[in-house]
C-alpha positions in Angstrom: -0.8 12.6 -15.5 2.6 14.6 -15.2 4.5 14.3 -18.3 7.7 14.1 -16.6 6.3 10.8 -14.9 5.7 9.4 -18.2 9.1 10.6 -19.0 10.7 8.7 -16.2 8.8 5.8 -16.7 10.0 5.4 -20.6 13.3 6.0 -19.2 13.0 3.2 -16.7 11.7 1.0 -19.5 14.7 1.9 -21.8 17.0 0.5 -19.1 15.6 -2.2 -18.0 15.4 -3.1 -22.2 19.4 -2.9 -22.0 19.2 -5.7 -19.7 16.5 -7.9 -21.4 13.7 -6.8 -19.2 10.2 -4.6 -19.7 8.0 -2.6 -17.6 4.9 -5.0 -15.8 2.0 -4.8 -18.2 -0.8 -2.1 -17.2 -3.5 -2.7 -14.3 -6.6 -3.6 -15.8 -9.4 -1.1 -14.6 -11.1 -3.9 -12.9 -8.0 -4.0 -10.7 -7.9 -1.0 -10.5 -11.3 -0.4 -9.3 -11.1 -3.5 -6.9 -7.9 -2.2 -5.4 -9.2 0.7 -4.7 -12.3 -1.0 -3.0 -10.0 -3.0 -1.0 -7.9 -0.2 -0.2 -10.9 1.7 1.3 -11.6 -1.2 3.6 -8.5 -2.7 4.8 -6.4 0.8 5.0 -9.4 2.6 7.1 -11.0 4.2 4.3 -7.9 5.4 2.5 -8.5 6.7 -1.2 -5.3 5.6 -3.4 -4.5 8.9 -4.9 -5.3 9.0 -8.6 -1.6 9.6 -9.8 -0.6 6.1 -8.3 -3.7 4.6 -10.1 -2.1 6.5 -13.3 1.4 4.7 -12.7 -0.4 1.4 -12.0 -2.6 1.7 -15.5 0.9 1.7 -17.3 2.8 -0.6 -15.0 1.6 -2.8 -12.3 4.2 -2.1 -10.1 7.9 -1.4 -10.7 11.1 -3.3 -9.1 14.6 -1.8 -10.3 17.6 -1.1 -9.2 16.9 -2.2 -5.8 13.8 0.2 -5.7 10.1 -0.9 -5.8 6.7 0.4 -6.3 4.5 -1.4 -5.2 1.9 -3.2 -7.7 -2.1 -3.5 -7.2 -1.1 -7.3 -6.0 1.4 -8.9 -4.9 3.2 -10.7 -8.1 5.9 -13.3 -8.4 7.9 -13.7 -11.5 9.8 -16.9 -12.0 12.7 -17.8 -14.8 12.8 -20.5 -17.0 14.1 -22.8 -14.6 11.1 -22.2 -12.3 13.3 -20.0 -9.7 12.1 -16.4 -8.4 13.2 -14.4 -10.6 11.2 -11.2 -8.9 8.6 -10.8 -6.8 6.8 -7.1 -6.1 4.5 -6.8 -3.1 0.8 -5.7 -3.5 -0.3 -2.2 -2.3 -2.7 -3.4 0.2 -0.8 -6.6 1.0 2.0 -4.7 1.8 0.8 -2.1 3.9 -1.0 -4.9 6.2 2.1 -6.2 6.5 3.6 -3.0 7.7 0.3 -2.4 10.0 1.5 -5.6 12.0 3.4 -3.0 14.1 1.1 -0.2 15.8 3.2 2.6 15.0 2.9 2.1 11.2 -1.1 2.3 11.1 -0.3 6.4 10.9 1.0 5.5 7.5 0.4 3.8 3.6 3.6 2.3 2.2 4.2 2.9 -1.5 7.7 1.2 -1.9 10.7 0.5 -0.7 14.0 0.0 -1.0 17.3 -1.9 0.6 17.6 1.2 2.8 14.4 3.4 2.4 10.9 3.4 2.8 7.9 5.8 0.7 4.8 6.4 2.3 2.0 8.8 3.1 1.9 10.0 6.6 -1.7 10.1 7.7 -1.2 12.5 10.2 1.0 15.4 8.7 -0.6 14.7 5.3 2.7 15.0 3.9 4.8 12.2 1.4 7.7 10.9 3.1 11.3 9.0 2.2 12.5 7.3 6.0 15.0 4.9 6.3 14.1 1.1 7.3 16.7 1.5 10.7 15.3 4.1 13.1 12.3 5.5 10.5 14.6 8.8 10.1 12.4 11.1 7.6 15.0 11.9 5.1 12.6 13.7 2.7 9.3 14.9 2.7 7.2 15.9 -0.4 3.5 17.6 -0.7 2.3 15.1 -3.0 2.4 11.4 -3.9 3.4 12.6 -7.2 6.4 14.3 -6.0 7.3 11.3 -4.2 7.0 8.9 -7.3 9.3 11.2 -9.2 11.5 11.5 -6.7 11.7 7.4 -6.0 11.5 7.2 -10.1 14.6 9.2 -10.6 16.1 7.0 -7.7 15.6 3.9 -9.7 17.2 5.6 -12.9 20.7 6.8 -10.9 
């Protein structure tokens, strides 16, 4: 994996230390494995590209700064008091959600964020950043990997 991802991701976790919180602990490879499994069946045969699989086997799923990433499940994280504290949706849970609507089977979610949405678009290939109103494309990338950074360094500003 890209250094500068691992970079980014310390980075993340030094922040979120300031304000009494850690990274999600790793994936396990079974999860890994079964969500890639359950990817391949319920996203039309998509393979999870192995970069995301990286992220995931140091952090299962990341939500910062209003940003997520989402996780190989979907998790719920409660305070003491018993209140959601967090929850971060599930790769595959996610993107079934988003498949609800016709238009979005031509794409596989990664995240999102108050305003923005990062996904794969099935037909051009290509990594996008589109906003949730109107599904403007406001950045396209070659790679998942360039879109992770990019969304990485979004959760740092």
């Amino acid at each position: 994996m890209g250094g500068d991802i691992v970079t980014q991701l310390a980075d993340i976790q030094a922040t979120q230390q300031e304000f009494g919180r850690q990274l999600e602990l790793p994936t396990s490879a079974a999860e890994l494995v079964h969500l890639t499994a359950v990817a391949q069946q319920q996203l039309q045969g998509y393979n999870v590209p192995q970069i995301y699989l990286d992220v995931l086997a140091i952090t299962n799923g990341i939500e910062w700064n209003g940003y997520q990433l989402y996780a190989s499940r979907d998790r719920t994280f409660f305070d003491a008091a018993g209140r959601t504290r967090y929850a971060v949706r599930g790769l595959v849970e996610a993107n079934e959600m988003w498949r609800t609507l016709d238009y979005n089977r031509e794409y596989v979610y990664y995240g999102e964020s108050g305003l923005d949405l990062y996904r794969h678009n099935l037909t051009t290939n290509e990594f996008e950043i589109c906003t949730r109103i109107g599904l403007v494309v406001v950045e396209n990338f070659p790679t998942v990997r360039e879109l992770l950074l990019r969304l990485f360094e979004l959760m740092l500003e």
